[in-house]
C-alpha positions as CSV (number, residue, x, y, z in Angstrom):
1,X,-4.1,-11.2,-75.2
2,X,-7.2,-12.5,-77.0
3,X,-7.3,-15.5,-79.7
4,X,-9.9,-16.7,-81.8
5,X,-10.7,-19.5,-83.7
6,X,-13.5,-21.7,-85.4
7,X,-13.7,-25.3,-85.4
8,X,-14.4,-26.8,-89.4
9,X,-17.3,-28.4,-90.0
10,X,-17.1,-31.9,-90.0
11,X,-18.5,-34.5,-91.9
12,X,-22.2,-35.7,-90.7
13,X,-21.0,-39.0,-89.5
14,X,-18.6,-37.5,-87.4
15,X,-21.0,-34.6,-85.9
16,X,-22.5,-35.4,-82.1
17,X,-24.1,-34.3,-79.5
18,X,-24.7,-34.6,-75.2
19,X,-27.7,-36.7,-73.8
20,X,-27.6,-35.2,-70.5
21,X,-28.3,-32.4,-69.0
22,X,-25.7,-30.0,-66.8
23,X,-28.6,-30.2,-63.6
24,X,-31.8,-29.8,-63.2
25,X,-34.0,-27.6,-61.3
26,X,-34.5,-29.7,-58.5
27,X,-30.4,-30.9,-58.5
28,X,-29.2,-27.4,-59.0
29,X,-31.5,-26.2,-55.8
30,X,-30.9,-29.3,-53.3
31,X,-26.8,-28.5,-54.0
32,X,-27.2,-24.8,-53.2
33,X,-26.9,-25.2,-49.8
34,X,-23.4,-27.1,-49.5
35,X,-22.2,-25.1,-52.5
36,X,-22.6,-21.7,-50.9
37,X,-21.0,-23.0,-47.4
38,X,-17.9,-21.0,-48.1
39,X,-15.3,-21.7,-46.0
40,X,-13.2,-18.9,-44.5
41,X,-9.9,-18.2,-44.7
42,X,-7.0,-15.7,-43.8
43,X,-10.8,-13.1,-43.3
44,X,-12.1,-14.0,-46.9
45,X,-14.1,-16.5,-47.9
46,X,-13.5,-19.3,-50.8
47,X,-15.4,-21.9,-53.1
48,X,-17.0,-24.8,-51.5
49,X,-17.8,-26.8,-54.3
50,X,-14.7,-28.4,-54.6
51,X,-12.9,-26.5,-52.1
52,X,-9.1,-25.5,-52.8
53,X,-9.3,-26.6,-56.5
54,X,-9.2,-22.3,-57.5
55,X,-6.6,-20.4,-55.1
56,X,-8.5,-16.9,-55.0
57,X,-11.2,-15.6,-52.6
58,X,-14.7,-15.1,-53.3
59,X,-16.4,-12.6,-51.4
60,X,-17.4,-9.2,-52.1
61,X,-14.1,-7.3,-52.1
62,X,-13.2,-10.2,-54.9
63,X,-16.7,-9.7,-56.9
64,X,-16.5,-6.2,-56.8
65,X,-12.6,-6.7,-58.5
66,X,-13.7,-9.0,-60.6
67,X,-16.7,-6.5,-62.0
68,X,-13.5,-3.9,-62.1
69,X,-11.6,-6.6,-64.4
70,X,-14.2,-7.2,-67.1
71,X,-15.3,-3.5,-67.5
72,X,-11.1,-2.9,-68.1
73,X,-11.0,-5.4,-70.6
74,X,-14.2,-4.6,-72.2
75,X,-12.8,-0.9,-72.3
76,X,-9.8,-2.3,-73.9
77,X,-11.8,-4.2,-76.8
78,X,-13.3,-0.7,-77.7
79,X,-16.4,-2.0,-75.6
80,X,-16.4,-5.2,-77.5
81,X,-17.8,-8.5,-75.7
82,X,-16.2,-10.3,-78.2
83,X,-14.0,-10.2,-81.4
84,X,-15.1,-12.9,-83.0
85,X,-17.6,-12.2,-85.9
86,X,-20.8,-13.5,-84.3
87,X,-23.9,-11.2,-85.6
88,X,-26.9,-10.0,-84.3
89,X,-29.0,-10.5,-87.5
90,X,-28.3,-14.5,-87.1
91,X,-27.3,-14.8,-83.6
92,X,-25.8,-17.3,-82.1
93,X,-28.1,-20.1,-80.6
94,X,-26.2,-21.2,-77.7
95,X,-23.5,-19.3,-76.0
96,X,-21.0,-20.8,-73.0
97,X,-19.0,-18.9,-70.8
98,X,-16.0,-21.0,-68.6
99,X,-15.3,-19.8,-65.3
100,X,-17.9,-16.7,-65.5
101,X,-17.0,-15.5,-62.2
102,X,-19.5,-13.0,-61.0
103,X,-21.8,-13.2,-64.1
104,X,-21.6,-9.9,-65.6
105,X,-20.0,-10.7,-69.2
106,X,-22.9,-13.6,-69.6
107,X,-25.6,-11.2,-68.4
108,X,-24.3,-8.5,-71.1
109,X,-24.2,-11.1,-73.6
110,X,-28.0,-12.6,-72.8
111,X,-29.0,-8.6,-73.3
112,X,-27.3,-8.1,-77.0
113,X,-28.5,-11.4,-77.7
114,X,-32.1,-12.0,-76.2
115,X,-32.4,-15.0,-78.5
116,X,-29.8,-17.0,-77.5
117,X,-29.7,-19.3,-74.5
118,X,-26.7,-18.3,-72.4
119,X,-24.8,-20.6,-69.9
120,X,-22.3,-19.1,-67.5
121,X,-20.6,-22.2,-65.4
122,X,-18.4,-21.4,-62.3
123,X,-17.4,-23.4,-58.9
124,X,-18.9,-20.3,-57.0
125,X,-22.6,-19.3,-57.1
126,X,-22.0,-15.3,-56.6
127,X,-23.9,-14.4,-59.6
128,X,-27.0,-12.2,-59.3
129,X,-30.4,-13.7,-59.1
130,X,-32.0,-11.5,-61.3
131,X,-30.7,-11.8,-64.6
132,X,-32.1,-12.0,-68.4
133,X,-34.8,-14.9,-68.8
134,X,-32.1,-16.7,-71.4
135,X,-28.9,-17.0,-69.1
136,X,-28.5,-19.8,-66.9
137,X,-26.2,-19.9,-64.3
138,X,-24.4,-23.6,-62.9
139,X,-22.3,-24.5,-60.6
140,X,-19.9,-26.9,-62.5
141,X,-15.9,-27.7,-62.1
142,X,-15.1,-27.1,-65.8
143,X,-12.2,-29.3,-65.4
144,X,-14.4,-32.2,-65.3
145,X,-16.0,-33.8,-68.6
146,X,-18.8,-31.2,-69.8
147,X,-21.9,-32.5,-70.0
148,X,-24.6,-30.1,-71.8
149,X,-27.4,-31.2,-73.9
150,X,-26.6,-29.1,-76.9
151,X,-23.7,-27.8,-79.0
152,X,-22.5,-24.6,-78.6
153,X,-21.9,-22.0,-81.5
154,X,-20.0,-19.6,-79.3
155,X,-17.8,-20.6,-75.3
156,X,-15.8,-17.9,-74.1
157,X,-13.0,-17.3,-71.5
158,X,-11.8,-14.0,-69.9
159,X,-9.0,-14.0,-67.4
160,X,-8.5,-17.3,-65.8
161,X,-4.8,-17.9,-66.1
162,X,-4.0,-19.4,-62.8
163,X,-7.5,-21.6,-63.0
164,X,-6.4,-24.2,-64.5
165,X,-3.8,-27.3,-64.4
166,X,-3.5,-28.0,-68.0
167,X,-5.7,-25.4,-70.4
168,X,-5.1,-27.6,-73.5
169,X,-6.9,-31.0,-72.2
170,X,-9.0,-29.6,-69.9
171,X,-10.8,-26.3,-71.8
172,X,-9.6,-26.4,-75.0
173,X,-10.2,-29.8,-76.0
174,X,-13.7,-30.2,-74.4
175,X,-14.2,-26.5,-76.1
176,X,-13.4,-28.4,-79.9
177,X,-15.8,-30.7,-78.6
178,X,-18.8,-28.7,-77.5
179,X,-18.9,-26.2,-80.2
180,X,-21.2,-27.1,-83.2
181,X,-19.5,-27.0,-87.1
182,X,-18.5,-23.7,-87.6
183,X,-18.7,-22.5,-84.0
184,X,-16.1,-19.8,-82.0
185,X,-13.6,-20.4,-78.9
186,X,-12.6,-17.1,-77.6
187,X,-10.1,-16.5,-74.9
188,X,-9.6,-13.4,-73.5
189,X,-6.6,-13.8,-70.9
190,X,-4.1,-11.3,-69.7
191,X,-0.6,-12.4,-69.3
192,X,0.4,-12.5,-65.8
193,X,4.0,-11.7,-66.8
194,X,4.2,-7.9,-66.1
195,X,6.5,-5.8,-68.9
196,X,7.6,-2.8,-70.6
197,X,7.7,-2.6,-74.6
198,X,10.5,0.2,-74.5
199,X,13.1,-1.6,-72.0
200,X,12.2,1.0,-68.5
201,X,10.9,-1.7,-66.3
202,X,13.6,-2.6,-64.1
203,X,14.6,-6.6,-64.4
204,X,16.0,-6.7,-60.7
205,X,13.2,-4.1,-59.7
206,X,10.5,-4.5,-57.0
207,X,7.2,-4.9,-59.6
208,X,9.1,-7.2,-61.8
209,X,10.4,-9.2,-59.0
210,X,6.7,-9.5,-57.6
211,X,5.3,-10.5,-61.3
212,X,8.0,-13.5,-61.3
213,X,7.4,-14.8,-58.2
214,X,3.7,-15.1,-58.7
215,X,4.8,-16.7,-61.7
216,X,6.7,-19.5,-59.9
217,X,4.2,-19.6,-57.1
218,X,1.5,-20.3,-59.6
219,X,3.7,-23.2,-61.4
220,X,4.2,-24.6,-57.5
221,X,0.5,-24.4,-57.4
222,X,0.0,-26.4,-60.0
223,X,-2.0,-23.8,-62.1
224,X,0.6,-21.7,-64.1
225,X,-0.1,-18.0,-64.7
226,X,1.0,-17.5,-68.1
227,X,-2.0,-18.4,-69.9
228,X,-1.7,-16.0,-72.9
229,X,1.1,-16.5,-74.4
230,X,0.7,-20.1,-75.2
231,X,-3.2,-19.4,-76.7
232,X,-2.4,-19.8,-80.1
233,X,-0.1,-22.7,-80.5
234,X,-2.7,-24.5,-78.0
235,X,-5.8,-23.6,-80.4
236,X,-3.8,-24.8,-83.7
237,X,-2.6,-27.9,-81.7
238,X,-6.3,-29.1,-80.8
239,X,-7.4,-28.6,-84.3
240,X,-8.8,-25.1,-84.5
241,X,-8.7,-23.4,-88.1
242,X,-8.7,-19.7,-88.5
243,X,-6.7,-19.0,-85.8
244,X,-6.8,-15.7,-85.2
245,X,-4.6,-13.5,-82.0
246,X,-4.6,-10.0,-81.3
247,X,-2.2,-8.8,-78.5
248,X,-3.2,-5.7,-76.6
249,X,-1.2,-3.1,-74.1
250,X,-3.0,-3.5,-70.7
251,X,-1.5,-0.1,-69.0
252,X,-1.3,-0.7,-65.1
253,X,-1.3,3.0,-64.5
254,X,-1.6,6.1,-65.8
255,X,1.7,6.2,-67.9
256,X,-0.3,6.1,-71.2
257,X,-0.5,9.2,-73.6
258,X,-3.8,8.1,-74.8
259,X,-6.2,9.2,-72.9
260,X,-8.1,5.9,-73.2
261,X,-5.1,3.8,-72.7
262,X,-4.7,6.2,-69.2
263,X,-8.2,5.9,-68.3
264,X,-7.9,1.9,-68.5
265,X,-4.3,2.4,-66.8
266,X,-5.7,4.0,-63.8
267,X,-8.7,1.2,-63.5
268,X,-6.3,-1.7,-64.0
269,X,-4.0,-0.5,-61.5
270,X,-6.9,0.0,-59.1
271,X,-7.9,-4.0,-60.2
272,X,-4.6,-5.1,-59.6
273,X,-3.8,-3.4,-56.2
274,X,-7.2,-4.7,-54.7
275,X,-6.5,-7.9,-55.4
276,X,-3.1,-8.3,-54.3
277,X,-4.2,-9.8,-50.9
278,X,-5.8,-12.4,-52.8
279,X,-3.4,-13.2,-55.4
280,X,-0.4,-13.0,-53.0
């Protein structure tokens, strides 16, 4: 479910660095207007900014599930952020997050680390207004070419299979890219294929018919749900080294024995069954 890796520093010829900003003040305010147009749909509302390029709603009901999401894989981590081993004695000095939805992991990571500068980028503006003086929230199609004016020691993902066409060009390669000599890429996806490790779920049954045809629909879509189980090849193929991958269970209810594992069970069912509207 999560992979890790850092980028080897290169020589000093080969080191670089953006010109240009992602926005100013002045650019990020005079787009707010257009970008928070969002159209409605089927009684929820969607992105503007770019409209139709991300299939799933953004309104309340969505940030609320999407709040719901990160606490269960937070809670799954053992209350980790992150696995990679970033410190808070030399903390990072720039720290992205792709596709930060409604804000919350950035926010959390501008309070551990009040140093850092913090930049969450998203094609909806639905975070909160008041946040930590070091995160910095754009509106930005991270399919495009990124365009910051520093390096970044730390980007991040968490759960955006089905955002994206092509993961590898798109994310991962601009990731490489961004990060300074040494830096982190962390993905934290969740595979959209539902299974069962002991052979009970039922091939021809109703939940594992409804996980494959999301699959297929999402391939149709153009932006394929199966995100985490091609992670590691895709970080070793751009040119990542210390690859690392650590596959969790993600109960959907409360089958679990472990208490913990039943507690996340119970909150990842409720996070799946409120969004089923807007994932189906």
């Amino acid at each position: 479910m999560s992979a890790s890796s850092t980028k080897d520093p290169p020589s000093a010829s080969s080191a670089s660095s953006n010109a240009n900003s992602c926005g100013s003040e002045n650019d990020s305010t005079s787009l707010s207007d257009s970008v928070q147009a969002f159209p409605e749909k089927f009684g929820r509302t969607y992105h503007a900014y770019r409209a139709g390029s991300y299939a799933f709603p953004n309104d309340t009901p969505e940030q609320e599930r999407l709040e719901l999401q990160g606490e269960c894989i937070k809670r799954l981590l053992d209350d980790r952020l992150y696995l990679a081993p970033l410190s808070t004695t030399r903390p990072p000095r720039a720290i992205l997050d792709v596709a930060t939805g409604v804000g919350d992991w950035a926010i959390q990571m501008g309070d551990l680390f009040p140093t850092s500068l913090v930049i969450g980028t998203d094609l909806s503006p639905i975070q909160p207004a008041e946040v930590p003086p070091n995160v910095h929230f754009y509106v930005e199609d991270s399919t495009d070419p990124w365009d910051f004016p520093q390096q970044f020691d730390y980007i991040h993902t968490r759960a955006t299979s089905g955002c994206w066409a092509a993961f590898e060009t798109q994310i991962a390669e601009q990731a490489f890219a961004a990060l300074e000599p040494g830096g982190w890429f962390e993905s934290q996806e969740v595979d959209g294929k539902v299974c069962c490790d002991d052979g009970t779920l039922d091939p021809n049954g109703p939940l594992a018919a409804w996980s494959n045809d999301l699959i297929v629909a999402s391939e149709k879509l153009g932006r394929p749900a199966i995100l985490a189980a091609t992670l590691k090849e895709v970080f070793e193929r751009v040119g990542f080294v210390d690859v690392q991958q650590r596959i969790f269970k993600m109960p959907i209810n409360g089958w679990a024995r472990d208490s913990r594992l039943r507690e996340i069970g119970y909150l990842w069912g409720a996070n799946v069954s409120e969004g089923l509207a807007g994932f189906c």
